[in-house]
C-alpha positions as CSV (number, residue, x, y, z in Angstrom):
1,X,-14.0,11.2,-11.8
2,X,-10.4,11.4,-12.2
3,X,-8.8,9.9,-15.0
4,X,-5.5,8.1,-14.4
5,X,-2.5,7.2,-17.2
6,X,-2.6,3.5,-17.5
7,X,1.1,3.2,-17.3
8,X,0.8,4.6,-13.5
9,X,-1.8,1.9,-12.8
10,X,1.1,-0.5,-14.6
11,X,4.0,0.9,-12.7
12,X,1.4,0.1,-9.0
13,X,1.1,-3.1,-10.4
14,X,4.3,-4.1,-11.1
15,X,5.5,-2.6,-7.5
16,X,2.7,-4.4,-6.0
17,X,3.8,-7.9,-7.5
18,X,7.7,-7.2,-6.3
19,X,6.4,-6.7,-2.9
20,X,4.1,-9.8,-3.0
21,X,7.0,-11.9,-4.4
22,X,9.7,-10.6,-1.5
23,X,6.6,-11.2,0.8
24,X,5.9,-15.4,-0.4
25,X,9.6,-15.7,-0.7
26,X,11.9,-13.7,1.6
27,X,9.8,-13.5,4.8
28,X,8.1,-16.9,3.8
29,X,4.7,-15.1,5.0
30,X,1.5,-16.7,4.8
31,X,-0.8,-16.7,1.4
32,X,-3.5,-15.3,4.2
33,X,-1.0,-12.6,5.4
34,X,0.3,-12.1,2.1
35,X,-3.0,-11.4,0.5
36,X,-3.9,-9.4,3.6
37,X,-0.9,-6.8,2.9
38,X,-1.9,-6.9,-0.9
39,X,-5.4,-5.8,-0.3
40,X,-4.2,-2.9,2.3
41,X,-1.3,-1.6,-0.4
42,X,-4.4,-1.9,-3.0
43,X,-6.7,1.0,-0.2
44,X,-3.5,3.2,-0.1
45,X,-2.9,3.1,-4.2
46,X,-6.9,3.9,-4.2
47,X,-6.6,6.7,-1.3
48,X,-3.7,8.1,-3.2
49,X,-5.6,8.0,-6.6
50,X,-8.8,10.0,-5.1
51,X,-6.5,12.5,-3.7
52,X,-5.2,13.1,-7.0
53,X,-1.5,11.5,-6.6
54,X,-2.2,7.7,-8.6
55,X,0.5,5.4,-8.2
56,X,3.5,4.6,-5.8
57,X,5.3,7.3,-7.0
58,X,2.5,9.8,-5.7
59,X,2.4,8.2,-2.1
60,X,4.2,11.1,0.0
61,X,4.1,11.6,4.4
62,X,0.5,13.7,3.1
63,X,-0.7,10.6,1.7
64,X,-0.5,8.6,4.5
65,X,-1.3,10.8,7.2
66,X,-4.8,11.3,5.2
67,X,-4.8,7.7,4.7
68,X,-4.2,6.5,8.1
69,X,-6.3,9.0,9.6
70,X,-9.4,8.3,7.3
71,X,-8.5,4.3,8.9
72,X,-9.0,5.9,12.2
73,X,-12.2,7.9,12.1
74,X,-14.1,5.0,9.4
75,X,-13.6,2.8,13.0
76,X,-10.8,0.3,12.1
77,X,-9.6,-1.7,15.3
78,X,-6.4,-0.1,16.6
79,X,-4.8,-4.1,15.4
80,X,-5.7,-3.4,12.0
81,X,-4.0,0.2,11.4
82,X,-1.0,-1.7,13.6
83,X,-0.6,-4.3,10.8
84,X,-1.3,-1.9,7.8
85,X,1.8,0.5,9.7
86,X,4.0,-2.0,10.0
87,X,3.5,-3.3,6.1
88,X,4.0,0.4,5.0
89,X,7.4,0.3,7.3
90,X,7.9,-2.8,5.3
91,X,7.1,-1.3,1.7
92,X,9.6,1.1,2.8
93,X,12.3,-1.1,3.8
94,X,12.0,-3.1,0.2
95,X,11.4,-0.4,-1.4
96,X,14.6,1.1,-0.2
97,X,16.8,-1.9,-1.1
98,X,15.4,-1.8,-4.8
């Protein structure tokens, strides 16, 4: 098993917290929706991690090709990889405005 800095898994954390806040008070989403997106940036941190890239700053085009695709062929509903694409659009869009 791969080891991982712990200031990486801080750095995830801390990104993951910005995004939760602009989620509860920006877009006024949902606690449901908002843990929803939580748990599915939580899988790509993990996906990224196992392929050897841990934390945001790891995620590349790579990283979520493999992740998407590995949604695809596990058997997630089509409406499920919708709403994880869109949040990663969104991720984006934040992240961008940082």
């Amino acid at each position: 098993m791969q080891r991982v800095n712990a200031q990486v898994v801080v750095d995830a954390d801390e990104s993951l917290d910005v995004f939760v806040r602009h989620l509860r008070l920006e877009r006024g989403l949902s606690e449901h929706t908002i843990r929803a997106y939580a748990t599915d940036i939580r899988g790509l941190l993990e996906h990224a991690a196992r392929m050897g890239r841990p934390g945001a700053a790891g995620i590349d085009i790579a990283v979520l090709r493999s992740w998407l695709a590995k949604l695809t062929t596990t058997g997630k509903a089509r409406t499920t990889i919708a709403r994880r694409t869109f949040m990663l659009a969104t991720v984006a869009k934040v992240g961008s405005r940082a």
